[in-house]
N, C-alpha and C positions, 0 to 999 in steps of 0.2 A: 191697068190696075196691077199693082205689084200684090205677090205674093209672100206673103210672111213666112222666112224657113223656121222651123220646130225646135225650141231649145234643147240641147243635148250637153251631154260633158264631153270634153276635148279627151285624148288619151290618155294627158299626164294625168289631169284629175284622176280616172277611173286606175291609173298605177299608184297614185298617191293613196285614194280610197282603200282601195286594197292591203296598200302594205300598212294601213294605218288599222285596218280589219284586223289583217294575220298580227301585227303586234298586241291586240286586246285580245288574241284568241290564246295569245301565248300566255301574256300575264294572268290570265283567267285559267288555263291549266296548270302553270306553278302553282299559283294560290290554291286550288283545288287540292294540289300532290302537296302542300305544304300544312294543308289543315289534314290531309288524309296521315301523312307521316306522323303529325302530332297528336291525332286522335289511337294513333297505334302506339305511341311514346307513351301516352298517358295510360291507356288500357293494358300494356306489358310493365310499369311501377304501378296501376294498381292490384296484379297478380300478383307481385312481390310480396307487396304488403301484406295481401293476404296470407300467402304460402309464408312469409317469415310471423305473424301472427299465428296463425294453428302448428306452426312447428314448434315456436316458443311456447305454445302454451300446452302444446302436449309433453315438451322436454321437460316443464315446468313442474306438470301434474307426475311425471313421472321419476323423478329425482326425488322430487320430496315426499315419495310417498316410498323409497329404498325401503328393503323390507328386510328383517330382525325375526322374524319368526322362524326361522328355519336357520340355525346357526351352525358352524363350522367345531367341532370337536377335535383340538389338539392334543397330540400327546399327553402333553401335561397338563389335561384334564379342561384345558382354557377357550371358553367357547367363543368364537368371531364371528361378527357378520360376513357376508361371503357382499367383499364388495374391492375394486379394485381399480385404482385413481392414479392415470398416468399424466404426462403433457396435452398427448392429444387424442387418447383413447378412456374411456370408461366401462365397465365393466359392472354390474348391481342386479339386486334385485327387487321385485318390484309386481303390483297387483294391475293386470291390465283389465279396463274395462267389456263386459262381457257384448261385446259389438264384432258382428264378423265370425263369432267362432273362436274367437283370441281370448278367450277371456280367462281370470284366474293367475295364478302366481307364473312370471317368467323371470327367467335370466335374461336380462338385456345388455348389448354391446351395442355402446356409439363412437365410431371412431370413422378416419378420413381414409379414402382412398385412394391412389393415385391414378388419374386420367390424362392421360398426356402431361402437358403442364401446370395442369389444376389440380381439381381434387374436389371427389366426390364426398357430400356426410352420408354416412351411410350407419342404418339404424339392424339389426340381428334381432328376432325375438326366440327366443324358445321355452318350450314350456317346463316348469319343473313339475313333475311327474314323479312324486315319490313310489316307492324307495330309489333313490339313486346311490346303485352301490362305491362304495367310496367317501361318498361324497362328506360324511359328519368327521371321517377321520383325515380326510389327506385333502389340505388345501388348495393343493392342483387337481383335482376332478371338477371337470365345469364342461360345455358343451364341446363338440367337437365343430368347430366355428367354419371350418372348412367347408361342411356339410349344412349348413343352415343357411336359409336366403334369405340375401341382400338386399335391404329396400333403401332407392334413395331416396333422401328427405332432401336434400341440396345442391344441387350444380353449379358446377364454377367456380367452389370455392376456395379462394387464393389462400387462408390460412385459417387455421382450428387450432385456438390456446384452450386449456381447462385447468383449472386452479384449485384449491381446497385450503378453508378454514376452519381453524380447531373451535369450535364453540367457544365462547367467552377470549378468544384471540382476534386480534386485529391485523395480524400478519398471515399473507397465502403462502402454498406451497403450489410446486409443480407437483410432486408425487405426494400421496397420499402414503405415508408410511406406517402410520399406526391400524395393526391389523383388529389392535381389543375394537374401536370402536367409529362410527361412523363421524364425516367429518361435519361441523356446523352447517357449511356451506357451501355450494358448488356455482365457481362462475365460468361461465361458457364465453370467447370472446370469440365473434366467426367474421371473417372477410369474405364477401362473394362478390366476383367482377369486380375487386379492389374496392367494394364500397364497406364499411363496416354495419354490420347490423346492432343494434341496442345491446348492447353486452346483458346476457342474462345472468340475473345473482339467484342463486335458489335454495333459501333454507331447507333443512333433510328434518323432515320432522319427527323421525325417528331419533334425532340425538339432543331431541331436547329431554329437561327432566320430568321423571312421571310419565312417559310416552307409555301410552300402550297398543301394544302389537294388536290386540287381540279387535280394539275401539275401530269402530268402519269411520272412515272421512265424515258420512254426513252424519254420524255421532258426535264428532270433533268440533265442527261446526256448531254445534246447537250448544 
């Protein structure tokens, strides 16, 4: 009576099997490091957005809300707001909300940094704390910038334009030259990692007419 030998696989099979294994273990860890990479692409754009969202809309709130109640007294008797509009720095003032301890009238400075080959935005608050000696008659007394800290709001960023329109004008300036009075408008245009962000346009609503210093935002509103 013969004996029936026990079906088995030959060697090639079990080297074919194998390397037919190791090739779905491979494509299965790409794939895996390929969804992992893009779920970390997707979650660092949508930090961006956030971070470029509450940055614009606090640069927003705070522009337009430049502040006229504490004016500048020259020589010749002519009072100016204390506000000062370059290419890529600004300089105003302005009512921060009472969060953190900040609250009340500051001098605020937005201007770019340099960090290696980029450029930091970088935001200065300080508080105005009357009396500030000086300050109503000589339009260079203003904080001492040097000594006030640096918060950044933005990394990486490749360039910082800032513009200003004259109320009832249709044409920008790089500088703000007219010291009687504030400008219409303030547009911000920021590049970070060479991508550009929504260019922000911000009316100053202290130079419309009839503005009053004295009226709080949620009175304006209503």
């Amino acid at each position: 009576m013969r004996r029936r030998h026990a079906a088995g696989f030959t060697l090639v099979e079990v080297i074919i099997a194998l390397t037919l294994l190791a090739l779905i273990m491979l494509a299965l860890i790409s794939a895996l490091r390929t969804f992992g990479d893009s779920g970390a692409r997707l979650e660092a754009r949508s930090e961006r957005a956030d971070d470029m969202r509450l940055i614009s809309g606090f640069l927003r709130q705070a522009i337009s809300e430049a502040s006229i109640i504490h004016l500048r007294r020259l020589e010749d008797g002519t009072q100016v707001p204390d506000f000062i509009g370059l290419p890529a720095a600004l300089e105003w003032q302005a009512p921060m909300p009472a969060r953190h301890g900040v609250g009340g009238l500051h001098w605020l400075r937005l201007w770019a940094r340099p960090e290696g080959d980029e450029l930091d935005l970088i935001l200065q608050l300080a508080p105005y704390i009357p009396p500030v000696p000086g300050f109503e008659s000589d339009p260079a007394v203003r904080p001492d910038w040097d000594t006030v800290a640096q918060r950044i709001l933005v990394r990486r960023v490749t360039s910082l334009a800032i513009a200003y329109q004259r109320r009832g004008r249709e044409d920008w300036q790089e500088n703000w030259n007219d010291p009687q009075v504030l400008p219409g408008r303030v547009a911000i245009r920021l590049q970070v990692d060479g991508v550009d962000w929504p260019e922000l346009i911000v009316p100053v609503l202290a130079a419309e007419p009839g503005f009053d210093p004295n009226e709080s935002a949620l009175e304006r509103a209503q």
